[in-house]
N, C-alpha and C positions, 0 to 999 in steps of 0.2 A: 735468961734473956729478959729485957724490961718488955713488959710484957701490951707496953702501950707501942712501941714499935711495928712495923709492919713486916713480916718477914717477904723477899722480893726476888725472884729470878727475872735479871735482864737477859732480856733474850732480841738479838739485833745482827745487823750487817753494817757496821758503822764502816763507812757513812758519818757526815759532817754532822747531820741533824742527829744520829744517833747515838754521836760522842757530848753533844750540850744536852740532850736527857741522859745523858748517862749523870754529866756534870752536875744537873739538876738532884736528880737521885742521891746522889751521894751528897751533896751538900746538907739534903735533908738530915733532920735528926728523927722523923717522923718513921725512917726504912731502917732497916736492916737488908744489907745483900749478902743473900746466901750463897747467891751463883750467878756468872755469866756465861752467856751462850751464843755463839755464834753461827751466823746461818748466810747460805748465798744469796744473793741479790745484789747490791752492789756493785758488788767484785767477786770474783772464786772466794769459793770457801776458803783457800791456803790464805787471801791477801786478810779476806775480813776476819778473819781467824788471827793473823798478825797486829791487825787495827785494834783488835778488842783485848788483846793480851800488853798494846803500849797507854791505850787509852787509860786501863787500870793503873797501869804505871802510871802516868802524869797525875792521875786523880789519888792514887793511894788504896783503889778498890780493894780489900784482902781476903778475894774469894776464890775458889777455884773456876776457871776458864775451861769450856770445854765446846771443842771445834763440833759443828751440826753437820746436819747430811749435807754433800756437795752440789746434789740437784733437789727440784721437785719429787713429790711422792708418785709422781706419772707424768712429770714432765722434765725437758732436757734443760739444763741453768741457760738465765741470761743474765747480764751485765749491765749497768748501767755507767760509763767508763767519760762519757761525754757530760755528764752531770756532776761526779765524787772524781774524775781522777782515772789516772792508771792505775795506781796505787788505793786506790777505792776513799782515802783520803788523804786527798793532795792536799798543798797551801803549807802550814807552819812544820818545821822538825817537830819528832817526836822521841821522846827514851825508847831506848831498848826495853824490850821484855826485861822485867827484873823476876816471875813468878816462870815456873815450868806450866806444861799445858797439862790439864790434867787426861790421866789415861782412858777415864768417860766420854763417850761419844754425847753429846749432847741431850739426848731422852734420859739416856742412864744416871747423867748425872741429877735433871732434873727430877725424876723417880726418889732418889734417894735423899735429894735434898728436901722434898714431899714426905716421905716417909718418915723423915728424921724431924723437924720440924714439929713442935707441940704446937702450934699454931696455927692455923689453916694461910697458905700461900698463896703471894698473886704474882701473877705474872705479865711484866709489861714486853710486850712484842711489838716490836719497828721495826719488822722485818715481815718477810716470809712468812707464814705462820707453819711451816713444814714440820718444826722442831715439835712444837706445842702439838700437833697432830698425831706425830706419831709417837709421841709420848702416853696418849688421850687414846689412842687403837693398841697397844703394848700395854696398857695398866687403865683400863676403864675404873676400875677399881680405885683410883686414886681423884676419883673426879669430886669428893666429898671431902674431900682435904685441901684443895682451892679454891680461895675467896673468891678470888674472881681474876679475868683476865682486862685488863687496859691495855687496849693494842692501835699502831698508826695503818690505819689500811682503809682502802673502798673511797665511795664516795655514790652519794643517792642521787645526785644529779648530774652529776659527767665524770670522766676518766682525766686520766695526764700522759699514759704510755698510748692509751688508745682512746677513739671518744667514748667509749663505754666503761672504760676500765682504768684502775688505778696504778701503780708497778706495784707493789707488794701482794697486793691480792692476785694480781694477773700472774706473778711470777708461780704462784702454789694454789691457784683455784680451789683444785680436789682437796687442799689443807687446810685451806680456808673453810671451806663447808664443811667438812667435819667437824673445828672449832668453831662455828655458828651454829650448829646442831644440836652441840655437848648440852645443853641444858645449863652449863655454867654461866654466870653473871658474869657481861660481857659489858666493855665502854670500848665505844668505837670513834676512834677522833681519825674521819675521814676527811676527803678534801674541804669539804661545805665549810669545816671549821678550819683547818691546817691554813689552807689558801686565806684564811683573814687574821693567822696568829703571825703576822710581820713585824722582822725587828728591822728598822730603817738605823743607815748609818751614824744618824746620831746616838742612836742606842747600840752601836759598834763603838761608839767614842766614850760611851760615859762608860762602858765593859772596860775597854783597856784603859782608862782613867783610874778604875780601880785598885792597879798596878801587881797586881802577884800574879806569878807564871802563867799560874792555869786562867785566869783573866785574860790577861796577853793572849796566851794559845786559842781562847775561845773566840776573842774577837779576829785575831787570822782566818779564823776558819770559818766567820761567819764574813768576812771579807769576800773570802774565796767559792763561794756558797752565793753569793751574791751577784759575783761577775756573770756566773752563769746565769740567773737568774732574769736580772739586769737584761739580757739580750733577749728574753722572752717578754718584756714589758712589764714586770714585777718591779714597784715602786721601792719596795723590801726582800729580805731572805726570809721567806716562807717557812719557818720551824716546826715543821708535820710534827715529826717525833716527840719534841718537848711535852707536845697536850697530850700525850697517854700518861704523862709522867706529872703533868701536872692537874689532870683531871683527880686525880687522888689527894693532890694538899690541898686542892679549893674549886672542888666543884661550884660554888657559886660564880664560878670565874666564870661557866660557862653555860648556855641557854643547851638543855638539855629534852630530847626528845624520845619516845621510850617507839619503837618503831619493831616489828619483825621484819629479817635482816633474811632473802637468799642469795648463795652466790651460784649464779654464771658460770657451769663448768661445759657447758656444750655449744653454743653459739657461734658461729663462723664469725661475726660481726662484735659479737658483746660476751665472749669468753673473759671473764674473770669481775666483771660486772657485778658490783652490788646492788639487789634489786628491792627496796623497801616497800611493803605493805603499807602505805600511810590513811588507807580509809577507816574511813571514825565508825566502827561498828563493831558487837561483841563474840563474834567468830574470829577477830584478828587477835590472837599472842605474841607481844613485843618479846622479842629473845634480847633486841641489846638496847643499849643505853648509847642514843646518837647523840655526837657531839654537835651542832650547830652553827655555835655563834660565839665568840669569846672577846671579855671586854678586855680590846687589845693594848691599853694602858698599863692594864695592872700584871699581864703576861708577861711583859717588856720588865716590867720592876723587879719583878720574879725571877726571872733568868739573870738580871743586874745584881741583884742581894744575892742569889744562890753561887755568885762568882767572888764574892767576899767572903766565903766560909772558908776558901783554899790561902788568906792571909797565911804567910809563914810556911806556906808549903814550899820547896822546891826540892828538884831532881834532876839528875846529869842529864842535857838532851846534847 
């Protein structure tokens, strides 16, 4: 493996936003993916388990897919079906599955793909953090072999499902504080920063100007990402997901804050809450690396170019 490479488990419930980090990812030449992982929130595990098995198809991913647990590690699954779809994502066709799913449930495969790996691994999560959880509670052991995790979830000063709370962290609280726990070097692109990485319809137009498939496909889907959007007062489509993926190829992109990070697993009010430490004194241990503020010009170019590497790509949809 060249050895300047990044080895990378995606791990997501795509989801519109977390099919253009996916996009993103792979376009890089910076990663290597070892494995995708699929987890609920979105939609059921069966639909985003479907999502991430066609997504790899349109991109070319050539890794093994393996379906996550169906619900929270102690809580019942929700959906978010008014936002991605019935279909968890609606908007443009997409190929059939061209790979089989693999016979690993999602910890298992991430474990082995840890194991196997002469590299230490990161892990981007735009979901749930359920997977990543109980992966981290089944092989502690393995916590010394990832570099670190880049995840979309929280936010330090308001929610979106709730006013306290975010959907991804809200969906797996108890798994989320576990992975804020672990001691692993953590980036956290919470709303503070998601809510200002907006790609406005001209940067829908100069995507599919680009003109190859997965261009096209991307800008549908950031169309479609939009309508919804649009109706909440959002001048742009909101790209959560992309900054975990893209905090890794240019952290200068973005105004970074080193904060200790709890989550909110008992509050009537502000369950799933990410609660930051920000007083300036030396009793406080920053555990993650908050994302803030992203200069939203150069984000925009970045998802634009990263949809030029798929020139020459095409696949039966």
């Amino acid at each position: 493996m060249d050895k300047k490479k990044i080895p990378l488990i995606l791990d997501g419930d795509p989801g519109h936003d977390d099919a253009i980090a996916w996009m993103l990812a792979k376009a890089s030449q910076r990663f290597e993916i070892k494995a995708v992982t699929s987890v609920s929130g979105n939609q059921t595990i069966e639909k985003t388990t479907y999502n991430a098995l066609r997504i790899c198809t349109l991109l070319g991913i050539d890794a093994p897919v393996a379906m996550g647990l169906p619900h929270g590690l102690l809580s019942e699954p929700f959906d978010a079906p008014s936002v991605h779809g019935q279909s968890g994502l609606d908007g443009p066709r997409l190929p059939m599955p061209a790979m089989e799913l693999s016979p690993l449930r999602a910890p298992q495969l991430m474990a082995k793909v840890i194991c196997d790996s002469e590299e230490k691994v990161t892990i981007v999560s735009t979901g749930a953090l359920t997977n990543v959880a109980a992966l981290l509670t089944a092989h502690p052991e393995l916590k010394e072999n990832i570099e670190r995790i880049s995840l979309m979830g929280g936010g330090l000063t308001h929610g979106n499902w709730t006013p306290a709370a975010e959907f991804n962290i809200l969906v797996d609280p108890e798994a989320a504080d576990i992975v804020f726990r672990s001691g692993i070097e953590l980036y956290m692109a919470g709303l503070d920063v998601t809510e200002k990485a907006l790609l406005y319809p001209e940067d829908f137009q100069r995507i599919r100007a680009v003109g190859n498939q997965v261009a096209e496909v991307t800008a549908d889907w950031l169309d479609f990402f939009y309508r919804f959007h649009r109706t909440l007062g959002y001048s742009g489509a909101p790209l959560h997901d992309p900054c975990a993926v893209a905090v890794l190829l240019h952290p200068e992109m973005f105004t970074i804050k080193d904060y200790h990070v709890e989550i909110e697993t008992a509050g009537e009010y502000s369950r799933g809450a990410t609660v930051a430490d920000m007083r300036d004194f030396d009793g406080v241990i920053p555990n993650a690396h908050c994302l803030m503020d992203v200069d939203r010009d150069s984000f925009a170019e970045l998802i634009v170019e990263a949809a030029k590497a798929y020139e020459g790509r095409t696949v039966e949809i």
